[in-house]
FIRO-255904 format. One line per 10 residues: number of its first residue (from 1); their letters; for each residue x, y, z of N, C-alpha, C. Coordinates in steps of 0.1 Angstrom, whole numbers, m for minus. Example, Ala and Ser with C-alpha at 12.3 -4.5 7.8 and 13.67 -1.06 7.14 Angstrom:
REM FIRO-255904
1> AS> 132,m57,78,123,m45,78,132,m33,78  128,m22,71,137,m11,71,129,0,79
//
This chain:
REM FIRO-255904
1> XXXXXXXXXX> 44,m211,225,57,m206,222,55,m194,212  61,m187,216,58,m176,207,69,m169,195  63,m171,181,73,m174,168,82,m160,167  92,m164,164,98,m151,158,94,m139,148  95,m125,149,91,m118,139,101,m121,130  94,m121,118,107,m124,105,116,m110,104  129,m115,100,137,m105,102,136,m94,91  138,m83,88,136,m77,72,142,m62,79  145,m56,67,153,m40,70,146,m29,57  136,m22,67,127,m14,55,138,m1,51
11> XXXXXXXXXX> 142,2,44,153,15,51,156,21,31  161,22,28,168,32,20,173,22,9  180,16,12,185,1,8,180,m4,0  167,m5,1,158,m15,m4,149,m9,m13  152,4,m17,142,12,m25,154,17,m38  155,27,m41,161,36,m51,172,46,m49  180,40,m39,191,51,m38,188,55,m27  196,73,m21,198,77,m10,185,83,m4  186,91,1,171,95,6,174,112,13  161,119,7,159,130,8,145,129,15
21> XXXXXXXXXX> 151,141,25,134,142,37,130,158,36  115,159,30,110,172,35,104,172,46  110,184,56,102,187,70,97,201,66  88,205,77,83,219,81,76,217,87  68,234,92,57,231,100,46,226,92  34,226,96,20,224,89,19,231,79  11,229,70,2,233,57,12,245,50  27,241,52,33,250,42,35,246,25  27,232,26,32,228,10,41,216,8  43,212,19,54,197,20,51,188,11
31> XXXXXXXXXX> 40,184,11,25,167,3,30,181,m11  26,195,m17,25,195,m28,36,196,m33  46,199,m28,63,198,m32,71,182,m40  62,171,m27,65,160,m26,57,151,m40  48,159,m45,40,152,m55,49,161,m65  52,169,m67,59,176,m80,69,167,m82  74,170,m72,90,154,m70,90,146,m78  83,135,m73,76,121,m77,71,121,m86  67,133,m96,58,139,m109,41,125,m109  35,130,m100,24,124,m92,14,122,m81
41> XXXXXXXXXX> 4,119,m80,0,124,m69,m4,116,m61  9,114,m54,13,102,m43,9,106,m31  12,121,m23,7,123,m13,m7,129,m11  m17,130,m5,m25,136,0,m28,152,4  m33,162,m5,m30,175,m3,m46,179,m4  m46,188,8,m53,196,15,m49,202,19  m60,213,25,m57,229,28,m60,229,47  m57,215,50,m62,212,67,m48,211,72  m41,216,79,m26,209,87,m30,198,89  m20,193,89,m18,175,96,m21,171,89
51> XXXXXXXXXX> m23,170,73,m28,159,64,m16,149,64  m4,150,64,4,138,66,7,136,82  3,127,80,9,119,97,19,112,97  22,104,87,29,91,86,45,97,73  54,88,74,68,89,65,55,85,49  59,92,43,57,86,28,66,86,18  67,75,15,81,73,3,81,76,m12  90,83,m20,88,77,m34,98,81,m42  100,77,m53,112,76,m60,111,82,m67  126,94,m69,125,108,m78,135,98,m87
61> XXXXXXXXXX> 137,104,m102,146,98,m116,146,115,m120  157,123,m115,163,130,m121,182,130,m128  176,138,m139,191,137,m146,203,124,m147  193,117,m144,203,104,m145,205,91,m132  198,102,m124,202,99,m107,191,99,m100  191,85,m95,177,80,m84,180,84,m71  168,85,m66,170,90,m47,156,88,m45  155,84,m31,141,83,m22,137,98,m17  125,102,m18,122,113,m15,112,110,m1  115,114,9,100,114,19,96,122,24
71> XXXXXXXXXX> 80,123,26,71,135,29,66,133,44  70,140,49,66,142,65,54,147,69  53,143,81,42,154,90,45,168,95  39,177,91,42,194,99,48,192,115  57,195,116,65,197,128,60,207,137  52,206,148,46,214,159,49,212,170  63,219,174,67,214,181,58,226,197  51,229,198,48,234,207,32,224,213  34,214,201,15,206,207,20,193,213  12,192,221,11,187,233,3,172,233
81> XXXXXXXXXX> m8,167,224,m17,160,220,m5,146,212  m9,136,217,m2,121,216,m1,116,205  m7,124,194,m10,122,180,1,129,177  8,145,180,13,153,172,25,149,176  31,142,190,43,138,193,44,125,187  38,116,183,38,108,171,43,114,158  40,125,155,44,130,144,58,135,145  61,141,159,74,144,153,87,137,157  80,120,163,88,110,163,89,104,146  77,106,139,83,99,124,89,111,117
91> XXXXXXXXXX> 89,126,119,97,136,113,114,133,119  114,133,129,128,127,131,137,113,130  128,105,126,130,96,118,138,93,107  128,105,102,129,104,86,144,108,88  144,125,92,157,132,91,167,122,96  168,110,104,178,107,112,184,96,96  172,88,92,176,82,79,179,89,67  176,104,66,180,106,52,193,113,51  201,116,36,214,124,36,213,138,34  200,141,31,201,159,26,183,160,33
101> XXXXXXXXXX> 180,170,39,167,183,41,165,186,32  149,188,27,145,199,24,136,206,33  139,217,38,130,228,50,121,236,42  110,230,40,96,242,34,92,252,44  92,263,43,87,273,46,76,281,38  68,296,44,57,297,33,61,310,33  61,312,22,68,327,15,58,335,19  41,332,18,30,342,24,31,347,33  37,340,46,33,341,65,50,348,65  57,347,60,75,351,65,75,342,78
111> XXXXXXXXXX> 86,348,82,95,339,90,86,337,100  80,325,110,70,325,125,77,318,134  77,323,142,80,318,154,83,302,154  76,289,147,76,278,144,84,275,136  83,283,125,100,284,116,112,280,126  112,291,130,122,289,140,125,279,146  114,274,155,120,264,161,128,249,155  117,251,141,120,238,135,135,239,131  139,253,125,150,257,122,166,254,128  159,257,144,169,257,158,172,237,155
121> XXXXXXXXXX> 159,232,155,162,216,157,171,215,142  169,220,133,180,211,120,195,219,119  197,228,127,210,233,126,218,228,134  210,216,144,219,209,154,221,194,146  218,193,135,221,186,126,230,186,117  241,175,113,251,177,105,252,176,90  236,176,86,235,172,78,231,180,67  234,181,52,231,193,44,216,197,47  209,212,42,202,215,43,194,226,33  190,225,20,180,231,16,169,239,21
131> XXXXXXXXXX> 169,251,23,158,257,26,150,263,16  138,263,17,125,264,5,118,270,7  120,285,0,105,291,m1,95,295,m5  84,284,1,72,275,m10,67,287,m13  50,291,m23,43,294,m27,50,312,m32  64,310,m38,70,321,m37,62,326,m58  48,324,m57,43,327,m73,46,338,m78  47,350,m67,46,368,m76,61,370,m75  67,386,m79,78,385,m81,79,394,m64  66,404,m58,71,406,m48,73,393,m36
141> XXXXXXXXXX> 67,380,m36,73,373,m25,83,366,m31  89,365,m40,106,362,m42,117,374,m37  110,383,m43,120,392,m34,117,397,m17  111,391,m17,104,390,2,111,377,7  116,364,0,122,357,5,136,356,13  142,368,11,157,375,24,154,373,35  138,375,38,135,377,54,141,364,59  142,351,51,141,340,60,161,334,62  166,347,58,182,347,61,183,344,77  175,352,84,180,355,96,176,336,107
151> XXXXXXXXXX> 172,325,97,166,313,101,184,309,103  192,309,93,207,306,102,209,294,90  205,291,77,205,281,73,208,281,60  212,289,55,217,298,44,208,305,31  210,309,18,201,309,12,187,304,8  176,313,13,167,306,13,163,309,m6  157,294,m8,157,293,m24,139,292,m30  134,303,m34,122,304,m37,114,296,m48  105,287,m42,100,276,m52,81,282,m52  77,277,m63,61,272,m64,59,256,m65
161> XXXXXXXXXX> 55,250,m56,56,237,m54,41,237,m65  31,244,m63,18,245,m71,23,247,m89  29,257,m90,27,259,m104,45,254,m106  51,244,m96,69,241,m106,77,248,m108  77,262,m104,89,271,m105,99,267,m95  109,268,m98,121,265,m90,127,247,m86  116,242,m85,114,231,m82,128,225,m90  128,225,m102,139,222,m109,151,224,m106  154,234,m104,165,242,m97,171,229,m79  160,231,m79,158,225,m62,171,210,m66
171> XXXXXXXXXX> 162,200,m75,166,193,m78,178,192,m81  182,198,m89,201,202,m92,208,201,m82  204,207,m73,214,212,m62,214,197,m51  200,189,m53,196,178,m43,206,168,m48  209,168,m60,215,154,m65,230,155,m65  234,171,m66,248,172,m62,251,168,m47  242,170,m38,248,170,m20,245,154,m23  234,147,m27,231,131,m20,245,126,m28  245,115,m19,257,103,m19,252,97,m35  261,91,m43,254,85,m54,246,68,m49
181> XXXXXXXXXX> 238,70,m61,228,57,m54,236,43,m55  232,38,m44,242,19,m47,225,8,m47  215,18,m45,206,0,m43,203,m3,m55  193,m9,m52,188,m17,m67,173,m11,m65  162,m12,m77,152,m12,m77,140,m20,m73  130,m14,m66,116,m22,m66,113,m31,m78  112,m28,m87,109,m38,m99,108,m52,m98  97,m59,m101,99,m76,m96,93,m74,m85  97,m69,m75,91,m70,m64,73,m71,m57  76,m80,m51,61,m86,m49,52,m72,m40
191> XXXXXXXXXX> 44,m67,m43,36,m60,m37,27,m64,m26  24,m59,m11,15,m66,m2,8,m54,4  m5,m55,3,m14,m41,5,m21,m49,20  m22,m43,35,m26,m44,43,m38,m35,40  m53,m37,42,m64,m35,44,m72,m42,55  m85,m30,57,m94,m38,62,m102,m22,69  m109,m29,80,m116,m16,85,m108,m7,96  m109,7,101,m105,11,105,m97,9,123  m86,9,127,m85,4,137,m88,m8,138  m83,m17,132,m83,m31,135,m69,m37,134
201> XXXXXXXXXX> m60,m28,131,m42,m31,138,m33,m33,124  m37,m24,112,m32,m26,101,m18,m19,102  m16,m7,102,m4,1,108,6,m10,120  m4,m10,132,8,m19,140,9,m33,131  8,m36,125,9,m47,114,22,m46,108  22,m37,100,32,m37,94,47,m27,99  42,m23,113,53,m20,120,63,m31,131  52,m44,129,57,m56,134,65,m65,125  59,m63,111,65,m74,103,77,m66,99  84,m52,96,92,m42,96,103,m45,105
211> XXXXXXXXXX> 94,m41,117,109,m45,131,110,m36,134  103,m23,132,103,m9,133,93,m1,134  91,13,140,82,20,139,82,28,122  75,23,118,75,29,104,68,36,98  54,40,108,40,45,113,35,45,115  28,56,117,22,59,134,12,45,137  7,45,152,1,39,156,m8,40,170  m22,45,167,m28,49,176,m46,45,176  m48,50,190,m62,41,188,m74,48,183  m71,63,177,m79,71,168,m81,62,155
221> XXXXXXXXXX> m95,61,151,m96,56,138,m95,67,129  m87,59,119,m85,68,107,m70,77,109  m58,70,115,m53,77,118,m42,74,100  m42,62,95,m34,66,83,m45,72,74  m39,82,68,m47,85,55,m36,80,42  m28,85,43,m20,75,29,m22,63,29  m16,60,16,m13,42,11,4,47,12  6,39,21,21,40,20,38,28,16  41,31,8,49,21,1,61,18,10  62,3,15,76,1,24,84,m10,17
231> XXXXXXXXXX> 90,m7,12,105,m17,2,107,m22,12  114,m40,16,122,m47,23,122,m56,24  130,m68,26,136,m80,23,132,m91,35  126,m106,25,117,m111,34,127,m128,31  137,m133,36,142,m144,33,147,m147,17  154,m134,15,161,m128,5,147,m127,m9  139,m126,m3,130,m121,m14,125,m104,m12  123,m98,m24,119,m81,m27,102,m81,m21  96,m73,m13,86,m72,m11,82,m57,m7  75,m54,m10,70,m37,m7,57,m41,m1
241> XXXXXXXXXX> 54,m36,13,44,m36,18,37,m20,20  26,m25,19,23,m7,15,4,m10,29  13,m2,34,m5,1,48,m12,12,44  m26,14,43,m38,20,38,m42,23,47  m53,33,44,m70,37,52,m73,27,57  m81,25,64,m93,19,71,m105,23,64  m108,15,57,m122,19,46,m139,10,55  m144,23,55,m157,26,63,m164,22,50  m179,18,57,m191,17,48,m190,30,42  m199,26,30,m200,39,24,m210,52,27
251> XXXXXXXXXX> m218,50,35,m224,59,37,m217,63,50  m211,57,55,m202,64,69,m190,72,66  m186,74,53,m171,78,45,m176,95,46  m170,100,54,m169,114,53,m167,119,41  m172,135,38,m164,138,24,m150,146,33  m144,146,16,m130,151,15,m122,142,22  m114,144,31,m99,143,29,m105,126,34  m111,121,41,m111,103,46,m121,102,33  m125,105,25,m131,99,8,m118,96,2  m111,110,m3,m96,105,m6,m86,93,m2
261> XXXXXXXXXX> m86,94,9,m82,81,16,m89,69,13  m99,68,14,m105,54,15,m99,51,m8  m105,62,m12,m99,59,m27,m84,54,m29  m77,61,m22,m62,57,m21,m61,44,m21  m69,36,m8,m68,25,m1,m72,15,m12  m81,18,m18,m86,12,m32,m77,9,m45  m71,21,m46,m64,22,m56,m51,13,m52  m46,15,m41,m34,2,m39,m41,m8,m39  m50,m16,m37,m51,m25,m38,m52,m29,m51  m54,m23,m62,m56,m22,m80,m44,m24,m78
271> XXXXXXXXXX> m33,m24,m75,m19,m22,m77,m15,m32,m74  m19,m34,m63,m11,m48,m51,m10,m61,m56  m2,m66,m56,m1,m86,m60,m10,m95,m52  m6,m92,m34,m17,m98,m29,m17,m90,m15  m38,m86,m14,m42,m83,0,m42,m90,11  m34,m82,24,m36,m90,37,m51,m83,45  m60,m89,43,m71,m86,51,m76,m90,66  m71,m78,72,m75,m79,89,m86,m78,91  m92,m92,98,m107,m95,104,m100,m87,122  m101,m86,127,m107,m80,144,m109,m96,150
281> XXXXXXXXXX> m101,m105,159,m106,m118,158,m113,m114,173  m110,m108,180,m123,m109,190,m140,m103,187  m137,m96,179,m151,m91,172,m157,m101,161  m150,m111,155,m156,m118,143,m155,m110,130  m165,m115,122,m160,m114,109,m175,m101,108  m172,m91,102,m188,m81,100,m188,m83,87  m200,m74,84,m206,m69,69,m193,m65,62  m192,m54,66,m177,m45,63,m165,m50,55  m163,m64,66,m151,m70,63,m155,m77,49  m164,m81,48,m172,m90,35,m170,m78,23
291> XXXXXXXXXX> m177,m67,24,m174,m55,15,m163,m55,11  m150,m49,20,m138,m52,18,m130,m60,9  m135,m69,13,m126,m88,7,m138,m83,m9  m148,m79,m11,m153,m79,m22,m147,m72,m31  m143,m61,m26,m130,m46,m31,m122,m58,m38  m117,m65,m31,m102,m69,m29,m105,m79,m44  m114,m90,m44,m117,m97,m58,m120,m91,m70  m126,m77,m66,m128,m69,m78,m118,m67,m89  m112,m65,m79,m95,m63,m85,m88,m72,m87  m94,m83,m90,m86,m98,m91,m72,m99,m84
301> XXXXXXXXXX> m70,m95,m74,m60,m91,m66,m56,m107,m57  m47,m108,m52,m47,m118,m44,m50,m118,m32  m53,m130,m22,m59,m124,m9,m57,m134,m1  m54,m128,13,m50,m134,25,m59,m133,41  m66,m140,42,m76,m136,55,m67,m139,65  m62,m124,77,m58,m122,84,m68,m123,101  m63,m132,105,m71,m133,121,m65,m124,132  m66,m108,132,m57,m100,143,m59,m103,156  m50,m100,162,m53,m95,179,m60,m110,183  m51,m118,178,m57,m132,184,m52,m135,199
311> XXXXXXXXXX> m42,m129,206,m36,m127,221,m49,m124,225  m59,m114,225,m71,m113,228,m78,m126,232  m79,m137,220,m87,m149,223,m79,m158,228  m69,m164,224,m59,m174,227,m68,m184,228  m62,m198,233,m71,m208,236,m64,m222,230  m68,m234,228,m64,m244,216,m69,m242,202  m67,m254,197,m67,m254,182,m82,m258,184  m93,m259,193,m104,m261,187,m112,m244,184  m101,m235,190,m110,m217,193,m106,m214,172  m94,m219,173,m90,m221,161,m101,m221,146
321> XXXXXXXXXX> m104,m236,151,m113,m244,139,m126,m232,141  m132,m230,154,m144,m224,154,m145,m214,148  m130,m205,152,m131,m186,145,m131,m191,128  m123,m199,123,m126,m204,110,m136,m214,104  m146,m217,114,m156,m220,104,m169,m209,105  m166,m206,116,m178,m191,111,m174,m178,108  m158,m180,103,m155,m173,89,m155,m175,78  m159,m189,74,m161,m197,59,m177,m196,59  m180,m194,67,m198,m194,72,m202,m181,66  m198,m172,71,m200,m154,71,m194,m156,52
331> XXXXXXXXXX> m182,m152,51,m173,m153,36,m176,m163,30  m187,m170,25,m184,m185,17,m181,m181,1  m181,m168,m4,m176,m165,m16,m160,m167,m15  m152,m170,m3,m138,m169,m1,m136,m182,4  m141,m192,1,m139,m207,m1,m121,m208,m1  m117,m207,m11,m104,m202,m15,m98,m198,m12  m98,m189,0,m87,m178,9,m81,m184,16  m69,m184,19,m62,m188,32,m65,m181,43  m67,m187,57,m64,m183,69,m55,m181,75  m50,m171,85,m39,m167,94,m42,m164,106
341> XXXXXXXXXX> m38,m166,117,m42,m165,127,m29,m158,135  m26,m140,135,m15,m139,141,m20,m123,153  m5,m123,157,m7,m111,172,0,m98,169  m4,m89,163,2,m78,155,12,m72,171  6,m73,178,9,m70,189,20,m75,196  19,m84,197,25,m99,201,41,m101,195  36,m98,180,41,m102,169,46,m120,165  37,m126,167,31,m138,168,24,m142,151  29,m153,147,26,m156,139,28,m149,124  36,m144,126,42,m133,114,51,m140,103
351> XXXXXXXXXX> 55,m147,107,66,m154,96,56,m164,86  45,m169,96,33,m180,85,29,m170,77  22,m162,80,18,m149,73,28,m145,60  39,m144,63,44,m135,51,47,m147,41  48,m163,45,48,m171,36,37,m171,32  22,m174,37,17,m176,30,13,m167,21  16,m154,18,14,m144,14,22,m150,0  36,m153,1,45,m154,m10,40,m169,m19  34,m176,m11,23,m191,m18,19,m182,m27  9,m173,m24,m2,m167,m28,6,m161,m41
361> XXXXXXXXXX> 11,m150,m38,18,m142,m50,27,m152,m59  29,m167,m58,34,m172,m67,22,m183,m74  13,m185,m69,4,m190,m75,m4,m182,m84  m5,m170,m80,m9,m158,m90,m3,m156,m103  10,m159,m104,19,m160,m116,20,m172,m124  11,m181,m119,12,m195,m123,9,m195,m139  13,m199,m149,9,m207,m158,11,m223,m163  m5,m228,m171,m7,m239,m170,m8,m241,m187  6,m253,m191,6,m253,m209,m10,m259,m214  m11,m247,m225,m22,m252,m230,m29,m268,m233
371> XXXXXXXXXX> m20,m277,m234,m27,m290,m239,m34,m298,m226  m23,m294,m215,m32,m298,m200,m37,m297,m198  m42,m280,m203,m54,m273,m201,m65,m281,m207  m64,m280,m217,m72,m286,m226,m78,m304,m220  m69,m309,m217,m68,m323,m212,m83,m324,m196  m75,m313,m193,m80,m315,m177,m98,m311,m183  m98,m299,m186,m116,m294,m188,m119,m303,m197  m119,m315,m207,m122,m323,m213,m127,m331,m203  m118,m337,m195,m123,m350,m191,m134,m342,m177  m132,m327,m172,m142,m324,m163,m156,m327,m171
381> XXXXXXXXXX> m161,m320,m185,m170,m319,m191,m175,m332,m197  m165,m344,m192,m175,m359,m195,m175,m362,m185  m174,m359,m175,m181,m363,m159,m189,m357,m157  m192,m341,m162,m205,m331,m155,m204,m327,m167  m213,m329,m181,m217,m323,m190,m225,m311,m190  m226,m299,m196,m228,m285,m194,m245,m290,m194  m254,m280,m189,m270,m284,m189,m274,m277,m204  m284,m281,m206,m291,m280,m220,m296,m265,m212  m303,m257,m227,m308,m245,m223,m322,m247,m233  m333,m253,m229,m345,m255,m242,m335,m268,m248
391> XXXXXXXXXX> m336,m262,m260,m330,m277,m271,m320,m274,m273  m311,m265,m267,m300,m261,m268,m288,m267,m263  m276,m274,m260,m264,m277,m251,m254,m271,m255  m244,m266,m244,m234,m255,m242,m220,m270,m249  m212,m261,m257,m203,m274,m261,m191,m263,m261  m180,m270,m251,m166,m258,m251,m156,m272,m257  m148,m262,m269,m140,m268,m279,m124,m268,m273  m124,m257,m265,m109,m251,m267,m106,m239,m251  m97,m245,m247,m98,m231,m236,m77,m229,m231  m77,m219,m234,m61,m212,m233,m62,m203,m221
401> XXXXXXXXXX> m44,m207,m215,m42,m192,m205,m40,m179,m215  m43,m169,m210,m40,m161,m217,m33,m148,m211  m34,m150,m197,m28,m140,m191,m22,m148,m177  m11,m141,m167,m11,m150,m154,m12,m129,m147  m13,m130,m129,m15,m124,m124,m26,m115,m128  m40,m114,m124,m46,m128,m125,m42,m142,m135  m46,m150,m133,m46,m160,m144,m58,m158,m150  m61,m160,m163,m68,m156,m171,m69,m166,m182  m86,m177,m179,m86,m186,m188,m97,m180,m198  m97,m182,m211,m101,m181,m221,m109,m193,m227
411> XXXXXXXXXX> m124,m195,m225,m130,m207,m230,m138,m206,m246  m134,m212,m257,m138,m210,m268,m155,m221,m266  m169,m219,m270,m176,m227,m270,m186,m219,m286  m194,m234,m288,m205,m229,m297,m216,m219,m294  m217,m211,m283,m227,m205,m280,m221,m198,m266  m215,m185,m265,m212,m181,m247,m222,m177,m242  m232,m178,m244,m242,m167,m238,m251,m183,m231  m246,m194,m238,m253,m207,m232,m249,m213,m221  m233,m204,m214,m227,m202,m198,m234,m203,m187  m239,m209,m179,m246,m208,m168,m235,m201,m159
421> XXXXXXXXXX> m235,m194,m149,m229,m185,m138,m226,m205,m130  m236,m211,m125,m232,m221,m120,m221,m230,m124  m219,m239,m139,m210,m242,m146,m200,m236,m148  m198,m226,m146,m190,m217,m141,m184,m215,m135  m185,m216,m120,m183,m218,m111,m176,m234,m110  m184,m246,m115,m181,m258,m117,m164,m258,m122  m162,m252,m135,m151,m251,m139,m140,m246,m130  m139,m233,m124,m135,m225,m119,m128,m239,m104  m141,m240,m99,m132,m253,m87,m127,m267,m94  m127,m271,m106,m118,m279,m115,m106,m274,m118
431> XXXXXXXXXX> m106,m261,m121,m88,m255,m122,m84,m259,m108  m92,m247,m95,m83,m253,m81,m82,m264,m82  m89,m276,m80,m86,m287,m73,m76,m292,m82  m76,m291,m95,m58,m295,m100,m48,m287,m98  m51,m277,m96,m39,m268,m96,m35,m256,m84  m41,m259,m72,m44,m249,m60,m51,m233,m61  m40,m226,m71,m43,m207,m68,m51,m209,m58  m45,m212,m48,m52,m209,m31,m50,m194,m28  m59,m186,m25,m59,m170,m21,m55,m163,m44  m58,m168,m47,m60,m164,m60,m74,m165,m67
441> XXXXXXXXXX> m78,m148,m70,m89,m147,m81,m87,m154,m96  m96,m164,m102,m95,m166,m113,m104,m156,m120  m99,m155,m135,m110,m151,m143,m113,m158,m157  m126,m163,m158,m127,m169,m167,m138,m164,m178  m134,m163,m192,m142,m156,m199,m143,m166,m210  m154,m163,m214,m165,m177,m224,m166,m165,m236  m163,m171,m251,m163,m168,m263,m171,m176,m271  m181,m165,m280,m187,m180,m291,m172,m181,m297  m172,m194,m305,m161,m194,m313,m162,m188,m328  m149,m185,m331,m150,m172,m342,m150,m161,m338
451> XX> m160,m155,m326,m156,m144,m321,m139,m136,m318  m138,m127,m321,m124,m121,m311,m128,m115,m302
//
């Protein structure tokens, strides 16, 4: 039987207010506009067209007044290739969800023929329209900016998306046309970073759990380069799922723009509450994916082992037991991790998934009152007393939470450096087994006592 996709609505709603969309063609400055916006550097900027493929979201706080800003892919509308009409199915998108344009154009090239067209598609639109004339730095292309009168779209308004001239201006005028904001904020909201290696269905992943095409999805690896943030609502709970790179070994990481990326990919996960990590279930578990999930602990992040493209294997619950024991075989550092076994495709198995996700992100918050604490590692340490080191024995007096997401125990002893890594470990599955943090990093740090 095949499970329902959980219901959720990624849209506008669910983020910071109304929503503004920059389109244009390629490499006029859209990603640097979009990072001024946002005061950040949320998009990906290079001097290559097509560096955005996918909607990217983020929240401007001007003058009092919140709005969603989104950064498009260059509109080409004369290419032909399955990738670029992907692109200007999520450029139309955007524009069909947002209330105001911004139309970048490049004050260097004047008006091109592609102007135009894009121009022709937003005039059949009812919707306000800002026109932008990027890289307008000297005073002769401000006054060179008239040419782009004859686009049909009214004043075109000369910005430096690079050095912030006008940009301000821009703003003024954006917050008067948008609707005023009614949503509520991300804040609180549980964060969920899809990773894993390239082309193993992370994109259609989260276009499944969405209910929408929310981006792109193709069988080119490396087709997301952003980390991209999706606000929406999972059984009345706040959740932002945000889809990444495909992170390659490292000696296979191109430079520039897929290094960027794979860093991106990284850096949300430093951010994220908890990772969903796609294994490839007809391929098994590789090196890679172990690398990965290693990223993912680094960052004491939380973690969810993802079994994709299981329509691929199907079978009973004994194909089941097998793909997860020579996944506990391969990963035995991830003892701890939950398993999932779902069909991105399919959209199969999606509703176990986003709970067990929300286990995970609530056991990550968990705090345990100090005297239990105290109670429980006492009676561990007269069952398995710490080993001697020479004539030495490890003696722990005292141990406090000190932090939650991670949880963060604090062990006071007569000697830290008398810690074995093994005892360590000992302890560490004494917290789980009383207290689960299933798919939760602990961290445990040993103090002589007196020390701060």
């Amino acid at each position: 039987m095949t499970a329902r996709a959980p219901q959720s609505r990624a849209s506008a709603e669910a983020g910071a207010g109304p929503v503004a969309a920059i389109v244009g063609r390629p490499n006029v400055g859209k990603s640097a506009l979009f990072n001024r916006m946002v005061r950040g550097r949320v998009a990906l900027v290079e001097d290559i067209p097509g560096t955005t493929r996918d909607r990217l979201y983020g929240n401007v706080e001007w003058r009092g007044r919140l709005f969603r800003l989104v950064d498009t892919g260059g509109l080409d509308l004369e290419a032909r290739t399955s990738l670029s009409a992907l692109v200007r199915q999520q450029v139309q998108a955007a524009v069909d969800e947002a209330q105001a344009i911004l139309f970048v154009v490049d004050s260097s090239e004047g008006v091109t023929a592609a102007d135009m067209e894009v121009a022709d598609v937003l005039r059949r639109t009812a919707k306000p329209v800002l026109m932008l004339a990027n890289k307008a730095e000297s005073r002769t292309r401000q006054e060179g900016t008239v040419e782009f009168y004859e686009l049909g779209l009214g004043e075109p308004l000369p910005v430096s998306a690079h050095h912030g001239t006008g940009v301000a201006d821009v703003m003024d005028l954006l917050i008067d046309i948008l609707p005023p904001a009614t949503a509520r904020e991300e804040a609180g909201a549980l964060r969920i970073a899809i990773v894993g290696r390239p082309n193993v269905g992370k994109s259609l992943l989260l276009n499944a759990i969405l209910g929408e095409e929310r981006v792109i999805v193709s069988e080119v690896p490396g087709t997301t380069r952003d980390s991209i943030d999706t606000p929406f609502e999972y059984e009345g709970q706040r959740l932002v799922l945000v889809d990444t790179a495909g992170i390659r070994r490292r000696g296979r990481i191109e430079s520039g723009l897929e290094r960027h990326a794979v860093l991106r990919a990284r850096r949300a996960v430093e951010r994220a509450d908890v990772a969903l990590l796609l294994l490839e279930a007809p391929q098994g578990v590789t090196a890679q994916d172990a690398h990965i999930a290693g990223y993912v602990t680094e960052a004491f992040c939380g973690l969810v082992m993802v079994a994709n493209k299981w329509d691929l294997v199907g079978g009973d619950g004994s194909n089941r037991r097998e793909f997860e024991r020579f996944a506990r075989q391969r990963l035995r550092f991830l003892s701890w991790v939950p398993l999932c076994f779902v069909s991105a495709k399919e959209r199969t198995g999606l509703p176990a998934l986003l709970e067990q996700a929300l286990r995970v992100g609530e056991g990550r918050c968990r705090r345990i009152p100090t005297a239990e604490l105290n109670a429980l590692v006492q009676r561990a340490v007269a069952e398995k007393p710490p080993p001697t080191s020479g004539s030495r024995r490890l003696k722990l007096f005292y141990v406090t939470q000190t932090e939650a997401a991670p949880p963060t125990f604090v062990f006071f002893a007569n000697d830290a450096s008398l810690v074995h890594f093994s005892y360590q470990r000992h302890l560490e599955r004494v917290l789980r087994k009383a207290y689960g943090f299933q798919g939760t990093p602990l961290r445990l740090i040993f103090r002589t006592r007196g020390e701060r």
